[in-house]
Each structure stands twice: as C-alpha cells, then as structure tokens.
C-alpha positions as CSV (number, residue, x, y, z in Angstrom):
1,X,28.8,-17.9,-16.4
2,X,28.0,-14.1,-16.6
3,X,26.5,-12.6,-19.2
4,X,29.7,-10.7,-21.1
5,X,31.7,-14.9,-21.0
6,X,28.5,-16.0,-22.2
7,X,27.9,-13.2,-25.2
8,X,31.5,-13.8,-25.9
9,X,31.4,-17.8,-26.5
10,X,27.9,-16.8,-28.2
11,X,29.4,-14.7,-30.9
12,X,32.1,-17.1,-31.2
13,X,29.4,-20.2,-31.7
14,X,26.8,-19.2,-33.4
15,X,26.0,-19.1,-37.2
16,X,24.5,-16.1,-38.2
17,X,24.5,-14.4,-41.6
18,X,26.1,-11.3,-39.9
19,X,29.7,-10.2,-39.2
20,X,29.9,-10.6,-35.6
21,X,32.7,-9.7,-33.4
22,X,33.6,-9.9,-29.1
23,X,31.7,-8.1,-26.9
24,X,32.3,-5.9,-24.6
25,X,31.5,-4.4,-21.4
26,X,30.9,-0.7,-22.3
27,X,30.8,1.3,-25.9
28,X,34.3,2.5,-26.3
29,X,34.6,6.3,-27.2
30,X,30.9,6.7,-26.4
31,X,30.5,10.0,-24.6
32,X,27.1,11.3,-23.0
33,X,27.8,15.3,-24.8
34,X,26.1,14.8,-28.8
35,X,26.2,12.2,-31.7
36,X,29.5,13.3,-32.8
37,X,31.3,11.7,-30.3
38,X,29.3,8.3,-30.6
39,X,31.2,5.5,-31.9
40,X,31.5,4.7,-35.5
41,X,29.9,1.2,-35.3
42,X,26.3,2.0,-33.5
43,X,23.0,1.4,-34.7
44,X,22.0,5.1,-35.6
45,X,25.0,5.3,-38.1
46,X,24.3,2.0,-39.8
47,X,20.7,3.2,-40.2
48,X,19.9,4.4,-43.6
49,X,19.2,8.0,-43.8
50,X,15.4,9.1,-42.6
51,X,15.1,5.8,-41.2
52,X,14.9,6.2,-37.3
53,X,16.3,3.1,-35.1
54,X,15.1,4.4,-31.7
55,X,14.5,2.9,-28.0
56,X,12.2,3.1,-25.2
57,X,13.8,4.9,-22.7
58,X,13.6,3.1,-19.0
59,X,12.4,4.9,-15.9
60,X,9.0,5.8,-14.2
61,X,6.3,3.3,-13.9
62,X,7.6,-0.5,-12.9
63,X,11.0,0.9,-12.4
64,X,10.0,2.8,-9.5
65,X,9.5,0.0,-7.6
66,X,12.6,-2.1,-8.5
67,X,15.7,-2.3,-6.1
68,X,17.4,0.6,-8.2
69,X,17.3,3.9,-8.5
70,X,15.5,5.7,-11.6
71,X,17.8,4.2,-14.9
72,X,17.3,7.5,-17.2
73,X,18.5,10.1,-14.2
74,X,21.4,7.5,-12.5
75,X,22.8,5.2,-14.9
76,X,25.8,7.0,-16.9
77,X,26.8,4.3,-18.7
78,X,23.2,3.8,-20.2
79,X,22.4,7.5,-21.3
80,X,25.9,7.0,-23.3
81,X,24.7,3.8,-24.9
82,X,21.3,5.5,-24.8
83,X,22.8,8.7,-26.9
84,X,25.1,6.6,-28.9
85,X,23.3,4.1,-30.5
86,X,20.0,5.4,-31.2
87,X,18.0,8.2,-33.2
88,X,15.0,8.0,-31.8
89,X,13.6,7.8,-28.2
90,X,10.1,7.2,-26.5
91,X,9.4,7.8,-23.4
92,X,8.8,3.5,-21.4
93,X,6.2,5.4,-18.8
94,X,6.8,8.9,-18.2
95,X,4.3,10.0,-20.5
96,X,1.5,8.3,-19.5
97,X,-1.4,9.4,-17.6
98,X,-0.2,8.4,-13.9
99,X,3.2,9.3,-14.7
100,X,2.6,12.5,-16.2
101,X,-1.0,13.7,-14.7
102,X,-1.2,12.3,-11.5
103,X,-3.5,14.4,-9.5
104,X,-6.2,16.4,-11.0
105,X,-5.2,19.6,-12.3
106,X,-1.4,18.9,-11.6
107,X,0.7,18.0,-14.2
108,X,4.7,15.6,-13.4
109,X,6.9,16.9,-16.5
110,X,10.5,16.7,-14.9
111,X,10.8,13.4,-16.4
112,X,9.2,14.2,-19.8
113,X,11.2,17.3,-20.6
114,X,14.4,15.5,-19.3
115,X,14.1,13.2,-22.1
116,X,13.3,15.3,-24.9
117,X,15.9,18.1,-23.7
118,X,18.2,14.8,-24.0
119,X,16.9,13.8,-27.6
120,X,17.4,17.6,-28.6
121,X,21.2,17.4,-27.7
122,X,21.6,14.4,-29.3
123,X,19.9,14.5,-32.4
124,X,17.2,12.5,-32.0
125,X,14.0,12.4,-32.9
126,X,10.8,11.3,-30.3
127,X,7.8,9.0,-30.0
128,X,5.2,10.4,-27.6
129,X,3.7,7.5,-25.9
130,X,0.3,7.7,-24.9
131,X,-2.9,9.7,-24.7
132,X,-5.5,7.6,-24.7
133,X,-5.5,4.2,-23.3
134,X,-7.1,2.1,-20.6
135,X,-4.4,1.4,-18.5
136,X,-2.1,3.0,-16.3
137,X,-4.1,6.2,-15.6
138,X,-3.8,7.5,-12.0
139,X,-6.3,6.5,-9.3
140,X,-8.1,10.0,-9.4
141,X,-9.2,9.3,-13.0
142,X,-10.1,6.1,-12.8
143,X,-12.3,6.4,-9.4
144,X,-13.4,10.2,-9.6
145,X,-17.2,10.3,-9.6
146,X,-16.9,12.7,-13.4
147,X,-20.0,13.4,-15.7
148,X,-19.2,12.4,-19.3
149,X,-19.0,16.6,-20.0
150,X,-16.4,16.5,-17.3
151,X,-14.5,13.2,-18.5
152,X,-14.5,15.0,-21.9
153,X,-13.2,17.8,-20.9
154,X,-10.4,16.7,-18.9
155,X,-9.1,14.4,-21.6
156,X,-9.1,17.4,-24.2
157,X,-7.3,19.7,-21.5
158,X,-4.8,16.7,-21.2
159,X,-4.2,16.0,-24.7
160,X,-3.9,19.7,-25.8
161,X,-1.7,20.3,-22.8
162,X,0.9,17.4,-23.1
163,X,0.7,17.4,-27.1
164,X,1.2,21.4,-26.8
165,X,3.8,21.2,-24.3
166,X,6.0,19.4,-27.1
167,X,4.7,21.3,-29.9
168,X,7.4,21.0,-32.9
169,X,9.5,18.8,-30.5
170,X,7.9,14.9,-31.3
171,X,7.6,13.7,-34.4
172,X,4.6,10.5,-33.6
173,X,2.5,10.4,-31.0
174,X,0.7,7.2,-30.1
175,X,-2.9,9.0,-30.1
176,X,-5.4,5.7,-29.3
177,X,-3.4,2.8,-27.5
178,X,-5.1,-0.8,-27.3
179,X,-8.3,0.3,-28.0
180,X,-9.7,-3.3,-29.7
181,X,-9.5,-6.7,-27.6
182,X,-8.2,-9.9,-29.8
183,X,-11.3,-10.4,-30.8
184,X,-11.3,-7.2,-32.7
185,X,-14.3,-5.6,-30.3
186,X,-13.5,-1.7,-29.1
187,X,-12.6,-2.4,-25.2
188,X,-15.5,-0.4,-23.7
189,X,-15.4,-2.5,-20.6
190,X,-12.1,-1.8,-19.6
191,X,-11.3,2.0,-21.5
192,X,-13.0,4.4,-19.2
193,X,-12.7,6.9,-22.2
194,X,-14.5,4.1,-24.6
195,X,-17.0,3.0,-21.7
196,X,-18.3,6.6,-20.6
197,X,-18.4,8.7,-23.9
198,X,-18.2,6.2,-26.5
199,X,-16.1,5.6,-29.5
200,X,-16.7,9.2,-31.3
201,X,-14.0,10.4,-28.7
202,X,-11.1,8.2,-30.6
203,X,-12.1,11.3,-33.6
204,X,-12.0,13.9,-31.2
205,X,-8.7,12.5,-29.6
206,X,-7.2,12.9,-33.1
207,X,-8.7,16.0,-33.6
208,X,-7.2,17.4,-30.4
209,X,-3.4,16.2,-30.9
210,X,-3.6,17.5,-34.4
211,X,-5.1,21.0,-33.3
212,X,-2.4,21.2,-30.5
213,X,0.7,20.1,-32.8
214,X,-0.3,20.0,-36.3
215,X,3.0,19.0,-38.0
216,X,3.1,15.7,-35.0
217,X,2.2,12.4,-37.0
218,X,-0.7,10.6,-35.2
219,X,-0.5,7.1,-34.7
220,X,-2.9,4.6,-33.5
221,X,-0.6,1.7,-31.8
222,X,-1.3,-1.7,-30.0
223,X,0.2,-5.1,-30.0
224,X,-1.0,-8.5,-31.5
225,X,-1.3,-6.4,-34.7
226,X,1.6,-8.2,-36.5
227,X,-0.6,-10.3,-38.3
228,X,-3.1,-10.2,-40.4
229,X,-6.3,-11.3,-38.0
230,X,-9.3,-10.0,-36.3
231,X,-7.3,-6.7,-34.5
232,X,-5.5,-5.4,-37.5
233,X,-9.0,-5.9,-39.4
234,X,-10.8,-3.8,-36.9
235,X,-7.9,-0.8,-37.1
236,X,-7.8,-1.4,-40.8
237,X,-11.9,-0.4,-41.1
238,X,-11.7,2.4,-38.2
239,X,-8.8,4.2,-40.1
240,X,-10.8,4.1,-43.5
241,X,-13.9,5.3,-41.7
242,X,-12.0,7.6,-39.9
243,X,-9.9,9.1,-43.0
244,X,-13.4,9.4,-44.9
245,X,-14.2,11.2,-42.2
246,X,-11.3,13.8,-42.3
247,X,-9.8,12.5,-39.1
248,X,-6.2,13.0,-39.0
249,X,-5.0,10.0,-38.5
250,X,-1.3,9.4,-39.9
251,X,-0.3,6.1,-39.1
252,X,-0.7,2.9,-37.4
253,X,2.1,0.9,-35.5
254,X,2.4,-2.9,-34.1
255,X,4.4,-3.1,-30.6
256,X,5.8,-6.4,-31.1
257,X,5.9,-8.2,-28.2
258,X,7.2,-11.3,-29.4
259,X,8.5,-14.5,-27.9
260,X,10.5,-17.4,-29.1
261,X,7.7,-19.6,-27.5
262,X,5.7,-19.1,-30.4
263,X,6.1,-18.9,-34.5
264,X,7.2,-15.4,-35.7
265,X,4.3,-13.5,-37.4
266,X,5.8,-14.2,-41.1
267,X,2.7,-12.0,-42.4
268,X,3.8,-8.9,-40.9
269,X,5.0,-7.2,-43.9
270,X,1.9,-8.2,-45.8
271,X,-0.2,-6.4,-42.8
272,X,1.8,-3.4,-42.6
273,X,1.5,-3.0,-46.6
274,X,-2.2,-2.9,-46.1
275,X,-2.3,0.3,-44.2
276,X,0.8,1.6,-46.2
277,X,-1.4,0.9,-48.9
278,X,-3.9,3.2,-47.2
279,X,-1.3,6.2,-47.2
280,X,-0.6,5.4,-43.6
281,X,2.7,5.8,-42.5
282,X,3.7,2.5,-40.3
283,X,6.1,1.9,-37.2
284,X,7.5,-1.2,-35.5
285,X,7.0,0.7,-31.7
286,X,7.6,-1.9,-28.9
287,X,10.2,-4.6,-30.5
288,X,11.4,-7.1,-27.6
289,X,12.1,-10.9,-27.8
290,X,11.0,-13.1,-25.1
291,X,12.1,-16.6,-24.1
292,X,11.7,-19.0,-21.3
293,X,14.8,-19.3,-19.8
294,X,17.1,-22.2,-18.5
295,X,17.3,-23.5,-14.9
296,X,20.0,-20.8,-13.8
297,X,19.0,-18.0,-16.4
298,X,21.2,-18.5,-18.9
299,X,20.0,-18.5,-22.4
300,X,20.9,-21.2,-25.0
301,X,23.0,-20.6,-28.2
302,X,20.2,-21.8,-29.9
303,X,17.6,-19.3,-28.3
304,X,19.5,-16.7,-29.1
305,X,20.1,-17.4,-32.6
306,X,16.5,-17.4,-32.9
307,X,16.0,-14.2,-30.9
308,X,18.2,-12.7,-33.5
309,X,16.1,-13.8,-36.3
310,X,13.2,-12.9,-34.9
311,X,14.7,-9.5,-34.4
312,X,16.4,-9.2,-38.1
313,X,12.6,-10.6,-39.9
314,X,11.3,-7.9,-37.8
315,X,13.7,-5.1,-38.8
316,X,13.7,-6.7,-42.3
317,X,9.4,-6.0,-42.7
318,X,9.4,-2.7,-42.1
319,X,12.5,-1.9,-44.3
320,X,10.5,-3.1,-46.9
321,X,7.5,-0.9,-46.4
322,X,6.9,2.7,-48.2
323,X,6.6,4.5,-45.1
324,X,8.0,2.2,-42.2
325,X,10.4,4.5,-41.1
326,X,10.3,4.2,-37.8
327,X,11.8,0.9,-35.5
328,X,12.0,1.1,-31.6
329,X,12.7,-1.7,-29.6
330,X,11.2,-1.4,-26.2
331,X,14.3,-1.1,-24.1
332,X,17.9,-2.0,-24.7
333,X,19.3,-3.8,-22.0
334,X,18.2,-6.6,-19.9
335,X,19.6,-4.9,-17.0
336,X,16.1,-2.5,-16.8
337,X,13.5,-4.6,-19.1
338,X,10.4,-5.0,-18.4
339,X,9.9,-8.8,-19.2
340,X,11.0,-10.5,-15.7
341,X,8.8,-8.3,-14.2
342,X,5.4,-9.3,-16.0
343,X,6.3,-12.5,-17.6
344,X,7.9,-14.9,-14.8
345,X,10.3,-17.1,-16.3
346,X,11.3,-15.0,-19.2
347,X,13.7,-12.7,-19.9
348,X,16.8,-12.1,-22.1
349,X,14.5,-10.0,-24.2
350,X,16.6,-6.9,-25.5
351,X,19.7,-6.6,-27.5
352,X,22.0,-6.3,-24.5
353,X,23.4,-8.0,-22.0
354,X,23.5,-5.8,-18.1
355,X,26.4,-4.8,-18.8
356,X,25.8,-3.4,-22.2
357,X,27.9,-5.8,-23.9
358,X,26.2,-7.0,-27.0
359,X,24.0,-10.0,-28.1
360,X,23.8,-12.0,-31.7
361,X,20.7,-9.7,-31.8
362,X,22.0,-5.8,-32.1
363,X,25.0,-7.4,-34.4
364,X,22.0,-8.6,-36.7
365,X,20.2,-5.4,-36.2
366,X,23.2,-3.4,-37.6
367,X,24.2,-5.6,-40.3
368,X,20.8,-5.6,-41.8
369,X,20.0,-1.4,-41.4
370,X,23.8,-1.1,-42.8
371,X,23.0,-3.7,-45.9
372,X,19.7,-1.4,-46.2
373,X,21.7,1.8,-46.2
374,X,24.0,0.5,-48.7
C-alpha cells in the first residue's frame, strides 16, 4: 500500500478530535515566490499571531550521504511546502561546526545564507542551530593539537563570526547544545570546549552571541529535557547562577525526540513553567515522533493515532506557557528524516508522508494552533 492510499484510509478510520479531510499528493495553490500565495489551510495561517510554527530545514550533514541529491537546493516541491506551511525555519546541519567551519580559518556559508535569504522572502523568522556543542565539529577541531588560549580563541572568532554574519536576521540561537549527560553531569568527557577550558566558557559563549547580535534571543537547548528530572534540574540551577551572574541567557528549549515506544512526558508543561517562571522564554526545538514499524513499513492506524497525540500534547504544552512561542518540528516529511537513518527500525516520524500528502498528525497540529488562535 503506498503511503498517499494508506494516509487516505487513515483519515478515513481513525478517531481523532480534529476535522480531518483526504490527502493529497502535493499542496494545491502552493507556490515557491512569498506567503501570499501559500494556501489558505497551512500551518502558519492557523498559528496564532506571534506564535512561530517552524521546521528544521533538511540538507547537509546525514543528507550528504543519502542516495539523493541535497533536499533544500533540488526538491521543488518541498521548498513550496517548506514556504507554505511554516513561519519559522532552522537550519537541520548547515549551521553547525563541520558544516559551516570546516577547515581552519575557512568558513562554508552558501548553505546558511540560502536559507535565511529563503526565510527573508517568505516571511519567516529563524532558529540558529548551534555554537557550542560536542558533536559534529570538523576533524581539524576535534584533532588539532590547540592550547586552551588557542581553543578559546577560535570559538570566540566562530561565534562572533557566524552570530555577526546574521546580525538582525535570526531571532534564537541555540548558544550551549547538550552540554549535561542524563545524569545531570556537564559532559566534559566528550565536549572538547567543556573538557579543555572548563565550564566558565558556557558564560563567555553567551557573552559572545550577545555581543555579536544583541537583539538574537539566546537559548540553551538539548533533549531528554521534557521532564522534570536530573537534566532539566541541572539547566534549571546553571540558568539561575548564570542570570545572577548577568549572563544573557534568554531561554531554554527541549528537542523532543519522542517515540511511541515509550509514555509521553505528561510533565512537560510543568517543566517548561519552571523556567518560564524564571523569565525564560521557552521553545519546543526538535519535535519528531518515532515508532517501530511493521514488517513491510507500514504504520498501524493505531500508531498513528498516537503519534498524533503525542504531537497535539506537545503542541498543546507550550501553547500554554507565558513565553513558549516558538514550536519546530525537526523535519516535515518522511521522505528526508533523519530517524531511519540513526534509529533502525523506526521511522514514520514527521507530519508527512514522501509525497507530502498529510498524516492524522499535521491535521491535529492545525486544528489545535487554529483552536488557540481562535
């Protein structure tokens, strides 16, 4: 059965508190130009107003070696979706350290300014996404034989460069990215920033972003956050330290990584309220759902009944949140996600089938931002 029969008899079958209707296999009087030729029924225009529904954006990283070429640059029929649905973007990889530094002294921004030159003409806002983080940074980094005046150095020149590149352009930038292990410990093993000049340079990373774009909200993001536990204890004392402190430090964000495998985090509103309570803005950053699938790949009606409700209790959280204004799911399509590729014998983990035809998840997603907007 392929995926637009299978959405079809899906939205037929299940029994969801939303208004759903067919799919289909493209957006109908979508065009790639500006927002005002989007269609009526997206998520952007259901959203209510200041309240950014946004999108990782696929391309760079584990794209690059996939049997297809880069999605951002080739796929028309995704940058329509891509401009139609959405008001805010982040870049999946090509902002990050390999991606966007990958030799010393050389910066890779073809990519980067692509995107945000695409947000511009569509009205959208953007995420940057990331500056400081332990993995994916590029091989001359991570093996160069630096002093810790050198390593310092070269992660101020990259923040202020990147972050001042964009200056006025991106609204958050994910500053410090997994910096705590589950157990709630700083990861100075594996974070070469962390392991050779200590945990003072999280400040100074803040201090950096905020020097090079002052008016950029600065985030510190990671996942297994959604609840309230060990992690989001250890980001919830580093950001009152850190705001004592005079850091500027604007918000914290949970990915949300989740998978049907396991019970939804029914505290995350709770968690999130504790740094809103902080004057922290908060962001859902990296929304996917997960599930093992079938012999033959084909999801159940019943997984994806849940996968909507996992989606619409996420969406639902933040909604009710002083400051949660911000909601990205971490791609859109199954076609270019990043679940097969790291989590073997999962998928179906977006809002879209390949084909761009639409899941029991985007119609909940809609009906709930329109219900909020109303």
């Amino acid at each position: 059965m392929k995926p637009t029969r299978l959405a079809t008899a899906v939205l037929a079958a299940v029994a969801l508190t939303v208004p759903l209707t067919p799919a289909t296999s493209a957006a109908p009087g979508v065009d790639d130009r500006s927002p005002g030729h989007a269609g009526k029924n997206t998520l952007r225009r259901a959203a209510p107003k200041g309240f950014h529904i946004g999108t990782a954006v696929a391309g760079g990283g584990h794209h690059e070696s996939q049997p297809y070429p880069d999605p951002f640059t080739s796929d028309l029929p995704y940058r329509k979706v891509l401009g139609a649905e959405f008001g805010s973007v982040s870049a999946e990889n090509q902002m990050k350290w390999e991606y966007v530094h990958p030799e010393q002294g050389r910066y890779n921004f073809g990519m980067a300014d692509a995107i945000v030159r695409f947000a511009r003409q569509h009205d959208q806002v953007v995420r940057g996404h990331t500056l400081l983080w332990h993995s994916q940074n590029p091989a001359w980094l991570e093996q160069g034989d630096f002093t810790p005046d050198q390593l310092r150095s070269i992660l101020r020149d990259h923040i202020k460069t990147v972050v001042g590149r964009y200056k006025g352009r991106i609204l958050q930038w994910d500053v410090a990215n997994e910096i705590f292990t589950d157990t709630g410990e700083l990861r100075t093993a594996d974070n070469i920033w962390l392991r050779e000049l200590g945990p003072g340079v999280i400040a100074d990373a803040f201090r950096w972003a905020h020097e090079a774009d002052p008016k950029a909200k600065l985030f510190f993001n990671d996942y297994g956050v959604e609840s309230v536990n060990a992690k989001s204890d250890a980001y919830l004392a580093l950001i009152k330290r850190l705001r004592a402190e005079h850091v500027p430090v604007d918000g914290f964000s949970a990915q949300a990584h989740l998978s049907i495998r396991y019970g939804f985090p029914g505290d995350l509103e709770t968690n999130l309220k504790r740094f809103s309570a902080l004057g922290l803005g908060t962001a859902i950053t990296e929304l996917d759902v997960r599930m093992d699938l079938p012999e033959g790949g084909v999801p159940t009606v019943a997984q994806l009944a849940q996968q909507a409700d996992y989606y619409t209790r996420t969406l639902t959280a933040c909604l009710n949140v002083k400051g949660c204004d911000s909601f990205t799911i971490w791609g859109f399509t199954d076609k270019y996600s990043w679940v097969p590729v790291f989590f073997q014998g999962e998928g179906a983990a977006t809002v879209m089938w390949d084909d761009f035809s639409r899941k029991p998840a985007y119609y909940a997603l809609r009906s709930t931002l329109d219900k909020a907007r109303r």
